[in-house]
Every structure is written in structure tokens, then in C-alpha cells.
C-alpha positions as CSV (number, residue, x, y, z in Angstrom):
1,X,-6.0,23.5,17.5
2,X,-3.8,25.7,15.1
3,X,-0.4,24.6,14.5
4,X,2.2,25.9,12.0
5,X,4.9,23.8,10.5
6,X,7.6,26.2,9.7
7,X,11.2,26.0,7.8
8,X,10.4,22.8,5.3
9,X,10.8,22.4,1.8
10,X,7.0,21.2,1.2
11,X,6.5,18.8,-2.0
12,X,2.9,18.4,-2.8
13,X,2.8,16.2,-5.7
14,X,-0.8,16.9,-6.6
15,X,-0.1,20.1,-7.5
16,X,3.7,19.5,-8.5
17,X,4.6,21.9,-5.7
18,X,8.4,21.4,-4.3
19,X,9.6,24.6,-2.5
20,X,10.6,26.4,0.8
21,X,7.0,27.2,2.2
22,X,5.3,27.1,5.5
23,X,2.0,25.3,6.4
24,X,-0.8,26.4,8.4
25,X,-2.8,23.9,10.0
26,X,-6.7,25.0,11.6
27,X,-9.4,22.7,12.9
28,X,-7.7,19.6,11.2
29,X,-7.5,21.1,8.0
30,X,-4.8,23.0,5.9
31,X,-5.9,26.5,6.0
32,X,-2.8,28.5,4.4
33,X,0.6,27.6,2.0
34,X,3.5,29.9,2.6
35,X,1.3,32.6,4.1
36,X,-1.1,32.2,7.1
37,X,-5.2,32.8,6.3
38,X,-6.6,36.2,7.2
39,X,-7.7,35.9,10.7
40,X,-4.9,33.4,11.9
41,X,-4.9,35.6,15.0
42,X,-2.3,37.7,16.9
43,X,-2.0,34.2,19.2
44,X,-0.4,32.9,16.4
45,X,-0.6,28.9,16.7
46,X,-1.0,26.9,19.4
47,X,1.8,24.7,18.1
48,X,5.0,25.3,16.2
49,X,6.9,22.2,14.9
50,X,10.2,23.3,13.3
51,X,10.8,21.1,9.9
52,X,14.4,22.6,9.1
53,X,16.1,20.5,7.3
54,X,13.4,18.4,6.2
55,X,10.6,17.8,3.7
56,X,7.1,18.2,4.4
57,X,4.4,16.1,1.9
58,X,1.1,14.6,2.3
59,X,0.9,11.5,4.5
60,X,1.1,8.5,2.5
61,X,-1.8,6.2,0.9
62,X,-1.2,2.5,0.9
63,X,-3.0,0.1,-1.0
64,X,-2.6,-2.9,0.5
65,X,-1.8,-3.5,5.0
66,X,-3.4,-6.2,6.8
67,X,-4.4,-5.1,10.4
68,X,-4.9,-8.3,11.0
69,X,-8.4,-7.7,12.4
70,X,-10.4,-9.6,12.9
71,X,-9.5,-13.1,13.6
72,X,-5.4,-12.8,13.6
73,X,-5.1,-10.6,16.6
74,X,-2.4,-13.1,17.8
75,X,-0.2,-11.9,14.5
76,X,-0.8,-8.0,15.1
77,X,-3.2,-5.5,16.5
78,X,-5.3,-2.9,15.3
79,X,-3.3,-1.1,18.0
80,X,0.0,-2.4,17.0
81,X,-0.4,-1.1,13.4
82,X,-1.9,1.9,13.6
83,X,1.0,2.9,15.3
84,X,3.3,1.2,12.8
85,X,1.4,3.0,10.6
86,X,1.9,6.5,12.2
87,X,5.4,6.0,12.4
88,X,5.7,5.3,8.8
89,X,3.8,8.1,7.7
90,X,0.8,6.4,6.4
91,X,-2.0,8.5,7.2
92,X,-4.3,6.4,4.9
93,X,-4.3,3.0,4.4
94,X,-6.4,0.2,2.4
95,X,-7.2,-3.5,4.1
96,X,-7.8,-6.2,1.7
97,X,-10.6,-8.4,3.2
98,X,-9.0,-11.6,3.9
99,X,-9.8,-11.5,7.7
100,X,-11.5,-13.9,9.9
101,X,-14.1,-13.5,9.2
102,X,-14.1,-12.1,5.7
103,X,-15.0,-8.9,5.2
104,X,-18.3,-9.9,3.2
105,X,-20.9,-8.4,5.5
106,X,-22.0,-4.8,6.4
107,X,-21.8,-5.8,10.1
108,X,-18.1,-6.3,9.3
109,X,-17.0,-3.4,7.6
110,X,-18.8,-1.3,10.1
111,X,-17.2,-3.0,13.2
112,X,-13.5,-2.3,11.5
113,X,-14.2,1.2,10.6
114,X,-15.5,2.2,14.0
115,X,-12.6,0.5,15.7
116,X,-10.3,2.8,13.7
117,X,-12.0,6.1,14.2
118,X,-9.3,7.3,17.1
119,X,-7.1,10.2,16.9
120,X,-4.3,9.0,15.9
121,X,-5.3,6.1,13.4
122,X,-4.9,6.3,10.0
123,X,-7.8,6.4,7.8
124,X,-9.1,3.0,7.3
125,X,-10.7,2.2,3.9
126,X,-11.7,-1.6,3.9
127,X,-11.6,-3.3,0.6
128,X,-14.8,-5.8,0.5
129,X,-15.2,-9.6,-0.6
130,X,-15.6,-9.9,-3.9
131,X,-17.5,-13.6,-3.3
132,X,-19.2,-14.7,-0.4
133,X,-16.1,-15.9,2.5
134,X,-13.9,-15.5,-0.5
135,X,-15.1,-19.0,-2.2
136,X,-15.2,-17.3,-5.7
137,X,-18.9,-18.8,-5.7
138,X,-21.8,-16.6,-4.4
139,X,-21.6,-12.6,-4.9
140,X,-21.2,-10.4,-2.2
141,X,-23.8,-7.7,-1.4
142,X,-21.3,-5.1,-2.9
143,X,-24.0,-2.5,-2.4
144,X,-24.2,-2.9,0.9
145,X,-20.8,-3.4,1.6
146,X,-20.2,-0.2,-0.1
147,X,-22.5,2.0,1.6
148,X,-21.3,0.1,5.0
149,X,-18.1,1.8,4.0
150,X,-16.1,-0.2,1.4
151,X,-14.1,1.4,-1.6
152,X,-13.7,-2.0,-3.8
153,X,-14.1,-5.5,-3.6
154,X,-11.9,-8.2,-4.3
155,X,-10.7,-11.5,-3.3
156,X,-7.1,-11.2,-1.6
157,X,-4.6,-13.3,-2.7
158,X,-7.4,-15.8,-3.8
159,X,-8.3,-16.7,-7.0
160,X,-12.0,-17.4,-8.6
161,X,-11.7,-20.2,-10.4
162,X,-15.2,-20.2,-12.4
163,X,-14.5,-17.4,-15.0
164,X,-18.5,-16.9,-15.3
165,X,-18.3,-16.3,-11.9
166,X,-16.2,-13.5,-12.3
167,X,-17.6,-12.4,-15.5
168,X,-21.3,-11.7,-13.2
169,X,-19.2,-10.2,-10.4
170,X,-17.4,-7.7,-12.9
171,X,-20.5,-7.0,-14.3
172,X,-22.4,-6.1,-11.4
173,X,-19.5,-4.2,-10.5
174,X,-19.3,-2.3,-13.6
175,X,-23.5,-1.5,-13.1
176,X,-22.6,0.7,-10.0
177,X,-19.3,1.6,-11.4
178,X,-17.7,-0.4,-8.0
179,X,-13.7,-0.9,-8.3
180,X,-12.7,-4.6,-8.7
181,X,-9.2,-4.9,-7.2
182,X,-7.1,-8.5,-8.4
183,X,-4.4,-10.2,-7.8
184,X,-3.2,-11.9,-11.1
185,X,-1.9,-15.3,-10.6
186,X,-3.6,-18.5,-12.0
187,X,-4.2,-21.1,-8.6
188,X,-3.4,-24.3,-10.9
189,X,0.2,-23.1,-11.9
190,X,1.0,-22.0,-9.0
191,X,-0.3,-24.6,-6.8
192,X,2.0,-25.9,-4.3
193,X,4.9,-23.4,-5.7
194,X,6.7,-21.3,-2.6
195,X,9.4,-19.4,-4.9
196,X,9.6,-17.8,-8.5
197,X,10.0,-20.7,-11.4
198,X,13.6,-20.1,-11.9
199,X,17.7,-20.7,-10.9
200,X,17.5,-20.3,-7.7
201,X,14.2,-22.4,-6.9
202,X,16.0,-25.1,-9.4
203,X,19.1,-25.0,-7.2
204,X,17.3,-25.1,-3.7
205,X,14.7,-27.7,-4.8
206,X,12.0,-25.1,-4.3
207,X,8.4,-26.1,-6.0
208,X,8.3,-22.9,-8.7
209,X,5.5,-20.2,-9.9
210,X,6.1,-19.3,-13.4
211,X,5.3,-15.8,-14.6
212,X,2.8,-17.6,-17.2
213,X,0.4,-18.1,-13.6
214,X,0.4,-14.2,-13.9
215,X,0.0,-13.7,-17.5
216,X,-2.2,-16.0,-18.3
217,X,-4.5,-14.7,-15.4
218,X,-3.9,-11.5,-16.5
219,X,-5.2,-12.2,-19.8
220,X,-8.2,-13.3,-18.1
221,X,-8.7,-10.1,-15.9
222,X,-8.0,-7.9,-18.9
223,X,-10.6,-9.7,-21.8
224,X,-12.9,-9.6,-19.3
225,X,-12.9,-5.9,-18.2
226,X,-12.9,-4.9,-21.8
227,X,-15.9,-6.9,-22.2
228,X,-17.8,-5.1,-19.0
229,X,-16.2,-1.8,-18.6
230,X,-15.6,-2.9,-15.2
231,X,-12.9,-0.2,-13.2
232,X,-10.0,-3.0,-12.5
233,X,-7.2,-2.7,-10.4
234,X,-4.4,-5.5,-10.5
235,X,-3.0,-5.6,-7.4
236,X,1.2,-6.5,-6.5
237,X,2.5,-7.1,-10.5
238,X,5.3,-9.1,-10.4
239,X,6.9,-9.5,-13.5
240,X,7.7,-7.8,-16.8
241,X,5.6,-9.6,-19.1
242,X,2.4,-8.3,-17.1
243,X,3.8,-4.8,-17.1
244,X,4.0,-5.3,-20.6
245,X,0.3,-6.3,-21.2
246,X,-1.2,-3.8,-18.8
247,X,0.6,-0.7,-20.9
248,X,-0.9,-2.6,-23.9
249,X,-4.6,-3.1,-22.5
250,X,-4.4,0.8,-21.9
251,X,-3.6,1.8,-25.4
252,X,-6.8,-0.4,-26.1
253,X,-8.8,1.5,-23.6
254,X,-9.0,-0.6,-21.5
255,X,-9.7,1.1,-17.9
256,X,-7.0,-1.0,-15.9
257,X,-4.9,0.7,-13.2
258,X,-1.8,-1.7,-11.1
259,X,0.2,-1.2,-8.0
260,X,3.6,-3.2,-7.0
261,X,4.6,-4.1,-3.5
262,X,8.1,-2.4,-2.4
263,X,9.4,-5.6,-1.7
264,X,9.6,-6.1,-5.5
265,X,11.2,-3.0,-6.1
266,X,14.5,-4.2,-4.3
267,X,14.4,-7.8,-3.9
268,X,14.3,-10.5,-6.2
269,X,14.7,-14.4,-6.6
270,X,18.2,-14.2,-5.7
271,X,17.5,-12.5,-2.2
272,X,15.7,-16.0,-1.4
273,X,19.3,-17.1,-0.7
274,X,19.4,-20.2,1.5
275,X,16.2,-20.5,2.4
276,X,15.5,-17.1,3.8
277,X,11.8,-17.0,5.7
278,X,11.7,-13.8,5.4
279,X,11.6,-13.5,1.4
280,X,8.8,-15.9,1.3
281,X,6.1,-13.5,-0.6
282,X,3.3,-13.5,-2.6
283,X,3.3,-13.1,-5.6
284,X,6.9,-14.5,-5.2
285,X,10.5,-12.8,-6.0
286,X,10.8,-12.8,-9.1
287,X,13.9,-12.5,-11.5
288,X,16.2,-9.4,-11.9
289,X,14.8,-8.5,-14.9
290,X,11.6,-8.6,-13.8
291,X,12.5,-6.3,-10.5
292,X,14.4,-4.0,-13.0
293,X,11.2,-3.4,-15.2
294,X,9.2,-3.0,-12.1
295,X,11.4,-0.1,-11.4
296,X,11.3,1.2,-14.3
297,X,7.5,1.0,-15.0
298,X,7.1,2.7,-11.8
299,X,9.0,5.4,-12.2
300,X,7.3,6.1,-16.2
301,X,3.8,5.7,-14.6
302,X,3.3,2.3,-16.2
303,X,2.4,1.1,-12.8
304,X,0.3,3.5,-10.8
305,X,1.3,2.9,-7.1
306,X,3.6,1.7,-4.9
307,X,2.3,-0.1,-1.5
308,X,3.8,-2.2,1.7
309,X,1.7,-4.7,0.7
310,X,2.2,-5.0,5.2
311,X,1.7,-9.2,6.2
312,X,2.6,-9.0,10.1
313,X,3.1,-12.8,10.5
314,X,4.5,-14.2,14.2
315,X,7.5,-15.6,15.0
316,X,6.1,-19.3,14.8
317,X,4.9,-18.3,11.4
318,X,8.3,-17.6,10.2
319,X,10.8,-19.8,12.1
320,X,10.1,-23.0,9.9
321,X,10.9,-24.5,6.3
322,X,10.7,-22.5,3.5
323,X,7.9,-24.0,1.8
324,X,5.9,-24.3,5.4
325,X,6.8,-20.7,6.7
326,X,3.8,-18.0,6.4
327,X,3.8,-16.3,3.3
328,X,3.7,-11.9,4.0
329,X,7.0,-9.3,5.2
330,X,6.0,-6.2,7.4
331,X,5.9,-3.2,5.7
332,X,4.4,-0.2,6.7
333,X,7.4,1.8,8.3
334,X,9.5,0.8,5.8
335,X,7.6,2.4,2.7
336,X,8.6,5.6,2.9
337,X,12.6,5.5,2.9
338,X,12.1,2.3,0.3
339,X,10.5,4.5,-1.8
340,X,13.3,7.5,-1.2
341,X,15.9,4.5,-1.9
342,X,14.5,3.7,-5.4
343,X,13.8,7.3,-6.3
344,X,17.6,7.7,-5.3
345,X,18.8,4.9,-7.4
346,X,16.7,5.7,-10.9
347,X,17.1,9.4,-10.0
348,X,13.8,10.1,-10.2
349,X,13.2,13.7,-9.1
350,X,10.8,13.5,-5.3
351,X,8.0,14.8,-6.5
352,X,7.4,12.2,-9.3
353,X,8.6,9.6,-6.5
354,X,6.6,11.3,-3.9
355,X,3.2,10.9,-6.1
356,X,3.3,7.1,-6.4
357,X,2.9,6.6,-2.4
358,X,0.6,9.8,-2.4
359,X,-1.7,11.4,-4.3
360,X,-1.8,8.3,-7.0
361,X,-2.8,5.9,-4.6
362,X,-5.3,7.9,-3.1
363,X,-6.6,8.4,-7.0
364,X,-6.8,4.7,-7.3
365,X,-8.8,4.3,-3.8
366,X,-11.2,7.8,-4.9
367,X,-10.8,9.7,-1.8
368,X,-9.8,13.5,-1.5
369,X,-6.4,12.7,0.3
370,X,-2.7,13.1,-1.0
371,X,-2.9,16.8,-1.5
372,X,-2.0,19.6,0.8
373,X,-4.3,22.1,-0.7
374,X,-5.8,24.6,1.7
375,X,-9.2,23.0,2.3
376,X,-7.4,19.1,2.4
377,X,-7.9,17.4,5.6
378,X,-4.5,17.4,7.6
379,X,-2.7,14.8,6.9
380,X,0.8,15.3,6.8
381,X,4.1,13.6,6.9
382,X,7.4,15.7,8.0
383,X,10.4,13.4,7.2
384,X,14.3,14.1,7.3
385,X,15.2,12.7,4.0
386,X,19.2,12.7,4.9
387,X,18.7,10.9,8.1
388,X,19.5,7.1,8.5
389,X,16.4,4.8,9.5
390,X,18.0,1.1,10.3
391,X,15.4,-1.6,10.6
392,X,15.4,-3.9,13.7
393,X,13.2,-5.4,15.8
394,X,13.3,-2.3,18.4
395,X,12.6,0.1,16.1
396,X,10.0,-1.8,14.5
397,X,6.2,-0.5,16.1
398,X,4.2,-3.2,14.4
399,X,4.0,-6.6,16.4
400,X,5.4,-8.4,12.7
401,X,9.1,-8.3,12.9
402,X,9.3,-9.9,9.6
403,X,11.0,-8.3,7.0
404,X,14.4,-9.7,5.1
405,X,15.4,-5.9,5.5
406,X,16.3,-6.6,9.2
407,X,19.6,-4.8,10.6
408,X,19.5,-2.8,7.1
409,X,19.4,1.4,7.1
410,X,17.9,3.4,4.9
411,X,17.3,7.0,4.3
412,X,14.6,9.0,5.4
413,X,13.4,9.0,9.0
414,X,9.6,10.5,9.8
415,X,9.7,12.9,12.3
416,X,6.0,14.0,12.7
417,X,3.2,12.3,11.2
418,X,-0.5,14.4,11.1
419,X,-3.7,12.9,10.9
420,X,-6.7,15.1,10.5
421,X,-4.7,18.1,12.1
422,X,-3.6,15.6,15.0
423,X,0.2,14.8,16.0
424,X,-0.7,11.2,15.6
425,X,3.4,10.4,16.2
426,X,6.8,12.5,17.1
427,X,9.8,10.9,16.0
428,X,11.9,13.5,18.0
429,X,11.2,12.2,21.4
430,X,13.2,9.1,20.7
């Protein structure tokens, strides 16, 4: 199947490429930029999709999307995602284990991966249990679970409690140079809290999470990979102070990367409001400082990536108290024009913006992806940048309709989405 993508203004942030040029697509790889390859044929393509007026870029890499498979097929469907996923632009995504049953055997890992092998799935890269069903007790087989197909292990949103537990797995981890991907936030301090330690938990009688249950974690994570050497990635910073110390534990060479979910980037303690459901996340909102230095250590680099951190939770889950409602917001369609609406509003030029959902991410996960090289596997993302994308239940693919962005628009609406050379969705047939 050849297929050219003519008239778009391509940005490849890999290379730092943002101009008018055509794209040549050929057995589900890009065989030619701006020019077709020798031998493209006097046939021409088989297919020609028009991108005037909008911007073609590698399909996005996210960090962080439960599929909710196994075990939660009643929240969302491999299915249901995928194609949430598709019409997002996320051509490559990363599941954190936390399914039932965990992701801690090989068996696992190869059941999810072959489920997802279909045309037009996104690449899934399962993220293996750090600790045997996620206990923070027993290590994992993390060779096995690697060569069944995992790219890192870690724990979730769950904590291991028993530092010399986590001391051995970093260890063992740093032996066979395995990523170890955390969450930073101490269980004791924020045990019981639903809502960021601050006014508006003090004003709605909300149990609080300090930022101190992500520093003083972090501390933790940090000492302990400069002591191993251990590749650590801290997943969904919240706050400031933890920007702060992660730009400090580089300096001392320590090998420590981060990511932030987009929910961070635009909402914040405030957006809680009266006991808004929807804003129920973890970590939790956090203060408007801390959302403006998230910003702003995304945009300078200080934080590597930006994910959906995508939590499809039910109705049920949602529709109750604050502090009983299901934790998680959906997020994979709404990555992309979040991320054009923050790289609108700190005028960050598209290419720098661009990177952080791309070819960064796919750097963090060590996969040849986020690039539109000729040679790169076909996975593209053609988006209209101008036009308006509003968020509501309709237009939502994935079975979670939970998101405190509901009956909001934003920029940037993905018209054709690519995987491995396949039109895995079309946004112009309606």
C-alpha cells in the first residue's frame, strides 16, 4: 500500500523539521520527505490524503493509558480504547500494570500484546510489576517479563513501603540496565487524603495530601538511584518542590527522567470546586503555583514528557461523594489539542511542544518511534491545528466519559491517524 500525504506543513521534532513538505508512505514505512523514492512508480500511490491546511507529525507516545485489560472490562475495552486512542492520535501508548490480574507474569504480558497486534491498534508497550501482584514484597521475574515484552517495571500508583525492598528491586534493575518507572507520593501522608492539602480541601472539609508525601518520597527514589545507578522514571510530578529536586538530582548525575499528566497542566486545586467527581486525580490537583511550574518545567525540558495519564472509570464510579468516587479522568483524545492549548498559552513554538508528546516520550520508553525519518515505521498523525475539538460524551470514543473538561472546546482536531502505514481512523467522515 503506497499512499502520499500531500499539502501539510510536516513538524518532525526529532529532527527539528517544521516546513511545507510532502510524505511518502510504502509497505508501512516512510519511504520519502518532500520528494517521492526512486522507483515510486508511474501508478503513483494507491492513496492520496490531502493535509491542506493542516500539520502533519509523528503519532504521539503516551506514557501512561489504562486499557483496562484485563479484569476492568466493565470500565473500558481494549476495543473501546484503541479507538480512543486512534482518534487522539496516539499511535503508541504505555499501560502501567495495575490490571487484574497484575501484569507480573510472562503469560500476562504476552496475552495483552497479542490482543493488540490488529491493524489499527496502537502500539502497546506494557509496563511490568515491579513486586509480585504489586505487594512491594517479592520481586518480579523482570527478565522474563521483559523478554515476554515489557519496557519497565513499576508499581502503579502503589507504593513499596519496605525501602530495602526497593533498594534490591533497583538493584536488580540497574544489573540489566531495566527502567524503573515511580510514582512519588509517600502512602502514610497521604493515606485517606482525596484532595491536595490546601484552601480549598480546608474549605470543603476534604482529607488533604501535602506535597511533603511527594518530596519526601522523592527523596527516597532519588538517594536510592544514585546509590544503584538504577535508570528511574518518576511518573505524574505534581508539584513544584519535586520539579525542583529532580533538576537538582540531574546536576548531580543522577540518571532520573519525569513526565506530568495534562490534567496538571490546566487544572488545579481550585477546579475541585464543589465537589467536582470529575477532578478527583491522583496525584491530586495541586495549587496554582504548583500547575504554573509544571508549565513551565515542561516547556524548559525540566520535565521530559507529557501523558493522558487515561483512567476510563464508569459512571457508578463517578456519580458518588467526592472522597468515595473513583480516582482517574479519560484522556487519550484529549492529549493532543491540551497540549496545542498550553503551547498556545506559554508560546512555545510546535516543534518544542510537539517533542514532549513525541519523540521524548518514545526516548523515555526506548523504542524507534516519534520520528518521521525515511526508514521510521508509519505512524503518523494529520491534525488541523485551527479547528475546534469540543469534548462531550458523543464525541468521546473511549467507553470513560470522565473528564472535568466536558462540554469544553479546544484546538486542534485529528483528521487522519496512521499506524504502521494503516488509516487506523479518518476524522473527515464525521
Amino acid at each position: 500500500m503506497k499512499i502520499h500525504i500531500k499539502n501539510g506543513r510536516l513538524i518532525d521534532p526529532a529532527s527539528k523539521t517544521d516546513k511545507a513538505l510532502d510524505l511518502f508512505i510504502g509497505a508501512g514505512r516512510i519511504v520519502g520527505v518532500g520528494n517521492p523514492p526512486p522507483g515510486w512508480g508511474v501508478d503513483g500511490a494507491n492513496s492520496v490524503l490531502d493535509a491542506t491546511g493542516c500539520i502533519v507529525c509523528p503519532g504521539l507516545v503516551d506514557l501512561a493509558a489504562r486499557l483496562r485489560e484485563p479484569g476492568f472490562e466493565y470500565r473500558a475495552t481494549l476495543e473501546s480504547e484503541m479507538a480512543a486512542a486512534a482518534a487522539g492520535g496516539v499511535t503508541r501508548l504505555a499501560c502501567p500494570p495495575d490490571t487484574d490480574p497484575v501484569l507480573d507474569e510472562p503469560g500476562l504480558v504476552e496475552m495483552l500484546t497479542h490482543r493488540a497486534r490488529l491493524p489499527d491498534f496502537a502500539h502497546v508497550h506494557p509496563v511490568g510489576a515491579l513486586t509480585t501482584q504489586l505487594e512491594g514484597q517479592a520481586l518480579t521475574e523482570m527478565a522474563e517479563l521483559s523478554e515476554a515484552g515489557c519496557v519497565a517495571f513499576g508499581q502503579a500508583n502503589r507504593a513499596i513501603v519496605d525501602t530495602q525492598v526497593l533498594l534490591r528491586a533497583m538493584m536488580y534493575a540497574a544489573t540489566f540496565d531495566f527502567p524503573v518507572w515511580l510514582q512519588a507520593q509517600d502512602p502514610f501522608l497521604a493515606r485517606k487524603g482525596v484532595a491536595h492539602d490546601g484552601e480549598v480541601a480546608a474549605r470543603l472539609g476534604l482529607a488533604g495530601i501535602p506535597v511533603a508525601a511527594e518530596t519526601i518520597a522523592l527523596a527516597t527514589i532519588l538517594h536510592l538511584a544514585r546509590e544503584t545507578g538504577a535508570r528511574v522514571h518518576v511518573t505524574r510530578i505534581s508539584s513544584a518542590a519535586g520539579v525542583d529536586m529532580i533538576v537538582a538530582a540531574r546536576a548531580a548525575g543522577i540518571a532520573v527522567t519525569c513526565d506530568v499528566g495534562v490534567h496538571h497542566l490546566h487544572l488545579c486545586e481550585m477546579d475541585v470546586g464543589f465537589f467536582n467527581a470529575h477532578a478527583r486525580l491522583d496525584p491530586p490537583l495541586r495549587s496554582q503555583r504548583d500547575r504554573d511550574a509544571l508549565r513551565a518545567g515542561l516547556a524548559s525540558g525540566a520535565i521530559n514528557a507529557l501523558c493522558s495519564d487515561h483512567t476510563p472509570v464508569d459512571d457508578d464510579g463517578k456519580q458518588m461523594p467526592f472522597e468515595e468516587a473513583e480516582i482517574g479522568a479519560t484522556g487519550l483524545e484529549l492529549l493532543l489539542p491540551l497540549t496545542l492549548k498550553w503551547a498556545r498559552e506559554v508560546k512555545l513554538p510546535l516543534v518544542t511542544a510537539l517533542a514532549r508528546v513525541t519523540s521524548d516520550p518514545a526516548r523515555i520508553l526506548g523504542v524507534k518511534a516519534g520520528s518521521l525519518d525515511p526508514g521510521s515505521a508509519a505512524d503518523i498523525c494529520v491534525f488541523d491545528p485551527l479547528a475546534e475539538y469540543r469534548v462531550t460524551r458523543e464525541n468521546l470514543r473511549s467507553q470513560g466519559k470522565n473528564t472535568p473538561f466536558l462540554g469544553m472546546e479546544f484546538p486542534g482536531r485529528v483528521r487522519y491517524t496512521l499506524i504502521d502505514g494503516h488509516l487506523a481512523f479518518d476524522g473527515t467522515l464525521g
